[in-house]
Z-matrix of the N, CA and C atoms (Angstrom, degrees):
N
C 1 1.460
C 2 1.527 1 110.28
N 3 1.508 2 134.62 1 163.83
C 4 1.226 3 119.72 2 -148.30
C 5 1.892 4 75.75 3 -147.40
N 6 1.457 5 100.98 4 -179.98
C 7 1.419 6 88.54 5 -155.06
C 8 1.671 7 117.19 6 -78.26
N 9 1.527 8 106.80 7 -29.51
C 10 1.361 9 106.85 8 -172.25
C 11 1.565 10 110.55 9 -62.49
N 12 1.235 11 123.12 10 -36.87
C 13 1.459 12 124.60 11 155.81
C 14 1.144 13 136.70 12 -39.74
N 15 1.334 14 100.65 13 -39.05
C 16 1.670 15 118.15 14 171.50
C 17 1.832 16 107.37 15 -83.89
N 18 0.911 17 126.35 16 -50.48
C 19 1.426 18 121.95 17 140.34
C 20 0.960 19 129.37 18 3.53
N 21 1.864 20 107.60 19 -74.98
C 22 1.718 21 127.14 20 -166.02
C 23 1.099 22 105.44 21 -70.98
N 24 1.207 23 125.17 22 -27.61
C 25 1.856 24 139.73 23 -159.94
C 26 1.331 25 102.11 24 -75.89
N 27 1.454 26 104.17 25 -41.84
C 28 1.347 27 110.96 26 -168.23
C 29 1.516 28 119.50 27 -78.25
N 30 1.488 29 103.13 28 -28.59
C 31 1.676 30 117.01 29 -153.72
C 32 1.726 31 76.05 30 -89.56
N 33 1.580 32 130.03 31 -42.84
C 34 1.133 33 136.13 32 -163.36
C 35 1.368 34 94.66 33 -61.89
N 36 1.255 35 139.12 34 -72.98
C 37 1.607 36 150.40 35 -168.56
C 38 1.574 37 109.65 36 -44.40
N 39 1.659 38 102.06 37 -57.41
C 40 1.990 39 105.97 38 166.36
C 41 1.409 40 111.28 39 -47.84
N 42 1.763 41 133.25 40 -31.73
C 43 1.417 42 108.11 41 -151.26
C 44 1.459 43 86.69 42 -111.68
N 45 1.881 44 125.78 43 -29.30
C 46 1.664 45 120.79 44 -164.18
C 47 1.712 46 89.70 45 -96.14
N 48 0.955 47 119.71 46 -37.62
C 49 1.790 48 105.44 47 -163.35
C 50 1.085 49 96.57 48 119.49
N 51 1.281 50 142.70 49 146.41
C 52 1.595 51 153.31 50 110.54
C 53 1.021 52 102.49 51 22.47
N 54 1.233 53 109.91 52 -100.22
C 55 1.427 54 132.17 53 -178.87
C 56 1.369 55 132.12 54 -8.46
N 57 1.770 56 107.35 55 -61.14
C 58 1.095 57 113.57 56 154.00
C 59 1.371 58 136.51 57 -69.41
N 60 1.372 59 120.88 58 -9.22
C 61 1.741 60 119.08 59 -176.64
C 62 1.738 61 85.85 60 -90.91
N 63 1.277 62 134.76 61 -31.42
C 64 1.340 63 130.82 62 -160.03
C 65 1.426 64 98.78 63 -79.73
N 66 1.384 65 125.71 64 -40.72
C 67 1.812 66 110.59 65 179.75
C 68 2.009 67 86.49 66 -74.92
N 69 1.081 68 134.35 67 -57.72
C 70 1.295 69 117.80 68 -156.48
C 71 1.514 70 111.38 69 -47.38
N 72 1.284 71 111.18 70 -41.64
C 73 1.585 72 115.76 71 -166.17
C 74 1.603 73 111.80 72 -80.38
N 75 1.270 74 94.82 73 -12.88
C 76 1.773 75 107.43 74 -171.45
C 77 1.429 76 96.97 75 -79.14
N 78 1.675 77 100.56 76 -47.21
C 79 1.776 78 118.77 77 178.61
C 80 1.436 79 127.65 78 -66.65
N 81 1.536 80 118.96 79 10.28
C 82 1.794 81 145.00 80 -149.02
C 83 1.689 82 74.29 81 -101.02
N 84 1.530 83 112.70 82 124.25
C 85 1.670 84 110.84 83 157.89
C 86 1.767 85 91.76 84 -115.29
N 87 1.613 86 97.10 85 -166.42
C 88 1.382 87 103.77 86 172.31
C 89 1.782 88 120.33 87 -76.14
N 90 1.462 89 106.61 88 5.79
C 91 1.465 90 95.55 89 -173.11
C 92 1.461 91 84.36 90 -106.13
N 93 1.298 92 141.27 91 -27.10
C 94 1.150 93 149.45 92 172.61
C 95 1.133 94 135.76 93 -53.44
N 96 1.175 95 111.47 94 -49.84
C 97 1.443 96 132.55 95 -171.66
C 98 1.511 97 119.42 96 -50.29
N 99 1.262 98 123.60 97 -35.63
C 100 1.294 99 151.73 98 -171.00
C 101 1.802 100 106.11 99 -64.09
N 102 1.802 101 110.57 100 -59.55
C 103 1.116 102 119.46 101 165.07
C 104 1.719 103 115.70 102 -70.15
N 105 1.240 104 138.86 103 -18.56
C 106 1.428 105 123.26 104 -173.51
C 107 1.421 106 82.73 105 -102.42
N 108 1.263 107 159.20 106 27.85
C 109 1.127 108 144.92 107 152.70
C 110 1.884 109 118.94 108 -92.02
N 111 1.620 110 92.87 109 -44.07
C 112 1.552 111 110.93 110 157.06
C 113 1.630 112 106.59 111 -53.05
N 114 1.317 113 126.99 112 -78.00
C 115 1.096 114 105.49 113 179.30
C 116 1.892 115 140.35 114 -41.01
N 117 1.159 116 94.80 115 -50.65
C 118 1.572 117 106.04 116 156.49
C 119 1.164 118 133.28 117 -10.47
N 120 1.683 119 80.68 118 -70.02
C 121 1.884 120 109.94 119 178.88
C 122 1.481 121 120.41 120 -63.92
N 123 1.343 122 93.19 121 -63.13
C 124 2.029 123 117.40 122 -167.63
C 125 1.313 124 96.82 123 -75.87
N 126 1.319 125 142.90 124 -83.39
C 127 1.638 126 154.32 125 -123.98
C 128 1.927 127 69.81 126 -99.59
N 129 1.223 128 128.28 127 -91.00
C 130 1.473 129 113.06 128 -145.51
C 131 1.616 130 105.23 129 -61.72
N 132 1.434 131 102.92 130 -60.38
C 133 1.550 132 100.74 131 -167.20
C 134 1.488 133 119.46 132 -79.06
N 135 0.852 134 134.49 133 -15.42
C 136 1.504 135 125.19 134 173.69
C 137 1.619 136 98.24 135 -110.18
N 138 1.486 137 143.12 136 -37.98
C 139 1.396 138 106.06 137 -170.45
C 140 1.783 139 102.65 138 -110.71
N 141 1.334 140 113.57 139 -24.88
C 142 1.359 141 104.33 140 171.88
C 143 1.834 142 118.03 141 -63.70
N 144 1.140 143 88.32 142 -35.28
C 145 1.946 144 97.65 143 -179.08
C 146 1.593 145 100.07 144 -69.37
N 147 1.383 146 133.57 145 -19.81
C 148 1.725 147 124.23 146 -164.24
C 149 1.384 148 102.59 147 -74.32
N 150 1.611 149 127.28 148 131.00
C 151 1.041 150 145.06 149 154.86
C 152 1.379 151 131.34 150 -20.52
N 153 1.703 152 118.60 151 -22.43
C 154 1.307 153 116.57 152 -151.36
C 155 1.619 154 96.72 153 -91.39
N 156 1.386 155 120.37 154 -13.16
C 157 1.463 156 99.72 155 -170.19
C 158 1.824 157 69.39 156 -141.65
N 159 1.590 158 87.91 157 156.11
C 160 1.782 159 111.34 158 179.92
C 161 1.984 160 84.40 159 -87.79
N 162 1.623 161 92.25 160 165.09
C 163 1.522 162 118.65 161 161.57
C 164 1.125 163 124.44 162 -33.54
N 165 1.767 164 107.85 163 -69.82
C 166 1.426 165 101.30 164 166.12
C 167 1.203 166 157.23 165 -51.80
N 168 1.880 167 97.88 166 -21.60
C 169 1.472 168 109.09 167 179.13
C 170 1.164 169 99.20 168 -75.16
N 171 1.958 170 135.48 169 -51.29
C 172 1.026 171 145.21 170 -144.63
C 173 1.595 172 94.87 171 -68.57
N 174 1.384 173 107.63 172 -32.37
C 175 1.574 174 108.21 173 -170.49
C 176 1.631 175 95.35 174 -66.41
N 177 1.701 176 138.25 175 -59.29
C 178 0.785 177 160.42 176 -136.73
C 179 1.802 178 87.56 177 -65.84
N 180 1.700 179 114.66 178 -67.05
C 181 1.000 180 130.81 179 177.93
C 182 1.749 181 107.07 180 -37.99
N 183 1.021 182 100.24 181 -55.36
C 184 1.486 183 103.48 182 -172.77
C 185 1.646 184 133.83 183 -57.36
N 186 1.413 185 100.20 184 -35.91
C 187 1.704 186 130.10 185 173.85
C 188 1.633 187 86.05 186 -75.93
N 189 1.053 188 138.14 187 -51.50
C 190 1.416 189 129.21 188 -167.03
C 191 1.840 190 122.76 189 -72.38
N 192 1.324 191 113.73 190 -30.64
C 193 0.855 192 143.44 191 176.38
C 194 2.099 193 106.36 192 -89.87
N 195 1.015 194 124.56 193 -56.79
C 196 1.793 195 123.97 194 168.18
C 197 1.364 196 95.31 195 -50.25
N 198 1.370 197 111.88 196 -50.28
C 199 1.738 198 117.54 197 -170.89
C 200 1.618 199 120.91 198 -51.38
N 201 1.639 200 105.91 199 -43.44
C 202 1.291 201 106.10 200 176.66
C 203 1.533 202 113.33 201 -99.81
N 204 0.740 203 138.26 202 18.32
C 205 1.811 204 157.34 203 -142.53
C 206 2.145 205 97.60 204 -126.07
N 207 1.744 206 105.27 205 -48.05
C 208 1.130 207 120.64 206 -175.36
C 209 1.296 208 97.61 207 92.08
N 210 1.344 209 130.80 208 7.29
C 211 1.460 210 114.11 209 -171.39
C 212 1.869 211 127.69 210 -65.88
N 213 0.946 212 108.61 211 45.90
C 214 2.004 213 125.38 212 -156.95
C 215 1.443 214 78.57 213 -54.86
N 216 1.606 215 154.88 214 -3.92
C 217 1.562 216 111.45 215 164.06
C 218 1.567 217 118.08 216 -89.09
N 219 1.608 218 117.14 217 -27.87
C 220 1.322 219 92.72 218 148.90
C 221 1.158 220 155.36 219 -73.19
N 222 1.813 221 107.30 220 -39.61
C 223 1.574 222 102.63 221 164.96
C 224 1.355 223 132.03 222 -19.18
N 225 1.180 224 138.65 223 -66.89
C 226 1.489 225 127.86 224 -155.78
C 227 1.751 226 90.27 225 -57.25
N 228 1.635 227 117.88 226 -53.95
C 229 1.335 228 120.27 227 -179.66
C 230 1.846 229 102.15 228 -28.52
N 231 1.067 230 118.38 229 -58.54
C 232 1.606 231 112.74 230 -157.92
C 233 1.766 232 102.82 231 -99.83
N 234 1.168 233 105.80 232 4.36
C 235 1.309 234 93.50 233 162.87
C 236 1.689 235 108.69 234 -84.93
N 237 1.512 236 118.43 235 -30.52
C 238 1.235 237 126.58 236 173.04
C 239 1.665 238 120.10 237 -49.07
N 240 1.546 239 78.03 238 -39.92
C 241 1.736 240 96.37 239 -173.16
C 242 1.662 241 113.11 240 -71.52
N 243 1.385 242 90.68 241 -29.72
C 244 1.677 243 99.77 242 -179.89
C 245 1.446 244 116.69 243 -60.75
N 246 1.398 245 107.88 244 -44.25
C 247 1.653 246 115.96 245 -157.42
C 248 1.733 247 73.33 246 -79.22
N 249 1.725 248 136.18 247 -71.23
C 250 1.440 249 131.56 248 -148.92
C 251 1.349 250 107.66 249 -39.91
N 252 2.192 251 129.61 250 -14.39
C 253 1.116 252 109.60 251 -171.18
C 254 1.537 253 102.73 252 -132.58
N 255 1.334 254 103.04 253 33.57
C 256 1.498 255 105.39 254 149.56
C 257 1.637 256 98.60 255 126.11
N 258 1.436 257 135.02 256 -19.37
C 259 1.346 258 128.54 257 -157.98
C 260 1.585 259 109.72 258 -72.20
N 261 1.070 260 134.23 259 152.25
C 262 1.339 261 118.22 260 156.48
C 263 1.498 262 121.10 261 -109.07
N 264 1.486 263 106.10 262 168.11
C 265 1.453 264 112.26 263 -166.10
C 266 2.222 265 113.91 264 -50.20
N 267 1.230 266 94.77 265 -17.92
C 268 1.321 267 114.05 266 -178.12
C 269 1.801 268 117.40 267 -82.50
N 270 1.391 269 98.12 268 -26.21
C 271 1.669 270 103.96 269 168.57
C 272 1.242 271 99.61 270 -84.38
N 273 1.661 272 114.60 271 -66.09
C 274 1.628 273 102.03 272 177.99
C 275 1.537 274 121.73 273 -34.10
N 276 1.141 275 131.72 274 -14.68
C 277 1.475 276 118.62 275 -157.37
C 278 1.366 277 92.44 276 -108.36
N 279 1.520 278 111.11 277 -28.89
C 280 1.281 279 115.01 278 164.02
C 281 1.645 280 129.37 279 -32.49
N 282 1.783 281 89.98 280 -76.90
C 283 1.663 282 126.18 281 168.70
C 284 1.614 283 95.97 282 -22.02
N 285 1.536 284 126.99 283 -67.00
C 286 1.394 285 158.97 284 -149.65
C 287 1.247 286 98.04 285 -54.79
N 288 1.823 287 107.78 286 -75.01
C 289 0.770 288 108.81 287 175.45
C 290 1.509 289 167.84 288 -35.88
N 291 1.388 290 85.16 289 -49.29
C 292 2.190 291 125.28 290 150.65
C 293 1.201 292 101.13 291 -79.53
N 294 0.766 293 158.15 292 6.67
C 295 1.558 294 148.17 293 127.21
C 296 1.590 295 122.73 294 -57.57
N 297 1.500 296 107.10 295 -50.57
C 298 1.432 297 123.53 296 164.71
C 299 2.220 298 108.46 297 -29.83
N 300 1.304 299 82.94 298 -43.99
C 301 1.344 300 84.41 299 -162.69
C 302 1.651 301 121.86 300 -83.91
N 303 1.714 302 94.62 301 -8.47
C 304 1.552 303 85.99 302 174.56
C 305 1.933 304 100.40 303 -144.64
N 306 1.138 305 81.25 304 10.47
C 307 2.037 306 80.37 305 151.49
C 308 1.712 307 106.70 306 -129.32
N 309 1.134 308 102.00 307 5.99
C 310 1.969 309 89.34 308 -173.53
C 311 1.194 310 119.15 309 84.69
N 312 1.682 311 92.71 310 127.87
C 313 1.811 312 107.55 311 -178.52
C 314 1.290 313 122.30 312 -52.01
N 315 1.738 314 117.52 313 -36.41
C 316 1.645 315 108.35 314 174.59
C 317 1.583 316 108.66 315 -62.12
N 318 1.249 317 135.35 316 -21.94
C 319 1.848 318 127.51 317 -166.36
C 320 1.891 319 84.24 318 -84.24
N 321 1.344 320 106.92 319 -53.34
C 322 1.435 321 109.30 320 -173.32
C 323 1.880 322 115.10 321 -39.22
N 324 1.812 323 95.05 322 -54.76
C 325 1.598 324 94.12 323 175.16
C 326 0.978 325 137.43 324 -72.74
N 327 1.515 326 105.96 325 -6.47
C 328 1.136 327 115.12 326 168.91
C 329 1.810 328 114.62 327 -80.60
N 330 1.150 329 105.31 328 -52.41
C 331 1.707 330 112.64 329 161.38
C 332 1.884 331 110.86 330 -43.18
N 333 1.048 332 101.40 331 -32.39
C 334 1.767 333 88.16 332 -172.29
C 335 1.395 334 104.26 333 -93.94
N 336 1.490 335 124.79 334 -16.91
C 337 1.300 336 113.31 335 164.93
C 338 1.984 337 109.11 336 -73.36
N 339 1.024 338 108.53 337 -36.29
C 340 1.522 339 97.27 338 -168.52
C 341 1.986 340 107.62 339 -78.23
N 342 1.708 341 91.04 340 -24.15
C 343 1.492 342 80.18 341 171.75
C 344 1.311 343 131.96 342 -59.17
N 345 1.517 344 95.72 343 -49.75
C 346 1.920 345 121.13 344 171.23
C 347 1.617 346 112.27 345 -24.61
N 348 1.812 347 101.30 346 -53.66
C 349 1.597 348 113.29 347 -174.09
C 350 1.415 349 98.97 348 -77.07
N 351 0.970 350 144.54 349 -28.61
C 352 1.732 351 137.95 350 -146.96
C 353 1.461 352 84.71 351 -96.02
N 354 1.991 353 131.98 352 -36.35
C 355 1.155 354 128.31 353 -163.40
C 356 1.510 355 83.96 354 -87.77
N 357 0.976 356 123.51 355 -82.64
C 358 1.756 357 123.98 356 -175.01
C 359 2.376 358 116.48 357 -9.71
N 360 1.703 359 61.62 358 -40.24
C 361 1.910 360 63.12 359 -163.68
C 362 1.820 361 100.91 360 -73.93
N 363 1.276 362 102.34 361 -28.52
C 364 1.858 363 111.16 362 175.65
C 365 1.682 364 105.64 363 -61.64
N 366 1.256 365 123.19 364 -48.88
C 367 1.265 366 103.42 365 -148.72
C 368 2.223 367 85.77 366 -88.96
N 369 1.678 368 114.18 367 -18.95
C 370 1.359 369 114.18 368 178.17
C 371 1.869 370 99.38 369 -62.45
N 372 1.211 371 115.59 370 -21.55
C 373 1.948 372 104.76 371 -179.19
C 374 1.453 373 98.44 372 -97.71
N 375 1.375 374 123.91 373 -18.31
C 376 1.674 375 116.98 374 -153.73
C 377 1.965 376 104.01 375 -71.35
């Protein structure tokens, strides 16, 4: 492995948890492998690791952006990720909220229902 990889792994593990890089990487086949290496690299190690914006914003950015995108299979993932690097359920709803207003309340309600469960299920393991 070469360093920016080792990087991504890392920046990936600080923002998803253990937990989650260990079923993903466990879950890596040969048709797979190709894309969780891109991610690794690009999304963790070169733009999640860049200096110009802290964790939280990037998290902030991200819930806002899955939110208007419709992407509901990652969200709950980065709502998890949100609270592991400091946000609370009260910024997220925030994030949600101002989103409502310039991607539309149905992507939004849909985001605040999956957030609700992703927060519900955190504080049901915490």
């Amino acid at each position: 492995m070469d360093d920016l990889h080792e990087g991504g792994m890392s920046v990936r593990r600080e923002v998803l948890g253990d937990a989650h890089v260990d079923r993903a990487v466990a879950g890596t086949t040969d048709f797979t492998a190709t894309f969780q290496d891109f991610i690794t690299r690009y999304a963790w190690g070169s733009v999640w690791a860049r200096d110009g914006l802290d964790r939280r914003t990037r998290s902030c950015v991200t819930l806002a952006v899955l939110t208007a995108l419709h992407c509901h299979e990652e969200l709950a993932m980065h709502v998890r990720a949100a609270r592991r690097i400091g946000l609370t359920p009260e910024e997220i709803g925030e994030v949600l909220l101002h989103t409502a207003v310039y991607a539309g309340v149905p992507a939004a309600n849909a985001a605040f229902k999956i957030a609700q469960g992703a927060l519900a299920d955190d504080e049901a393991t915490a």
